[in-house]
N, C-alpha and C positions, 0 to 999 in steps of 0.2 A: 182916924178918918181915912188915912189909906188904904187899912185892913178893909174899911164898907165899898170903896170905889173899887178895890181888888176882887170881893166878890162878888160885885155890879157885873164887873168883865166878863169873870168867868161865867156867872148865871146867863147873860145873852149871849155869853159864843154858843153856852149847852143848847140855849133856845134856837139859835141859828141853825146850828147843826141836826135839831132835831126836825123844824121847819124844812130843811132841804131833805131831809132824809122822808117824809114825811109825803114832801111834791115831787121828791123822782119814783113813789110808789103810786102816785096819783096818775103820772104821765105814763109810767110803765102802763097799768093797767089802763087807763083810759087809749091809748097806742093799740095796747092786744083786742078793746071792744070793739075799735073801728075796724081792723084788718079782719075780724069775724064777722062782725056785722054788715061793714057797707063793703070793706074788699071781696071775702069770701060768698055773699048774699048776694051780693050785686055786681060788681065790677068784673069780678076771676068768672063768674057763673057760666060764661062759657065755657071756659076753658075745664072747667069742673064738673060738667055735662055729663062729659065719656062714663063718670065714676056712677053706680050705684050703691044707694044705702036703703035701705027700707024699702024696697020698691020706688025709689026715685033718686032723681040724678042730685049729687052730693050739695048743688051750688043752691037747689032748693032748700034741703035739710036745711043748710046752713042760715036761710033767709025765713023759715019754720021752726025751727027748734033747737037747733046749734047754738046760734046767738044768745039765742034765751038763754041755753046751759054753760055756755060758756061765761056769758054774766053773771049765771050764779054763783061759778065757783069763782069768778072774779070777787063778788061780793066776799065770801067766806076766806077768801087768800087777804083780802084787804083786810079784815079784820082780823085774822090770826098775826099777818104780821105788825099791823099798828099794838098787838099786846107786845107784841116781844121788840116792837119800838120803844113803848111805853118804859116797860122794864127797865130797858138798856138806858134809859133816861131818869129814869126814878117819877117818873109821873104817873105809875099804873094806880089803879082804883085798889088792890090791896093791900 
């Protein structure tokens, strides 16, 4: 009976740990979409003005087409690292 309570423990500390580990990649990335999207898009844009990129001043780009790219590889980092969460947890799908 100890031995099942003993790996009750362990299994929810792995779960805890995987959970935190899991919402500070959530927070990270959610953090870096705002600072591109509504810092860089809108709030810095002036100060980002001076910059050209494509024939237009940076703070646009970024409120055009930055944000969007930059969410995409948010997406793609999000999911490359929850595999090698997964792994390091033994919860991956192979």
């Amino acid at each position: 009976m100890a031995d099942h309570s003993t790996n009750s423990a362990q299994t929810a500390e792995a779960d805890k740990g995987y959970w935190q580990a899991n919402l500070r990649l959530i927070y990270i990335s959610l953090a870096i979409w705002a600072l591109v999207s509504f810092g860089f898009g809108i709030l810095l844009r002036p100060l980002l003005s001076g910059i050209a990129v494509g024939g237009t001043d940076l703070g646009f780009w970024f409120a055009q087409q930055g944000s969007i790219l930059v969410f995409l590889v948010l997406i793609f980092n999000y999911a490359w690292r929850m595999n090698k969460l997964d792994a390091e947890f033994g919860v991956d799908e192979e």
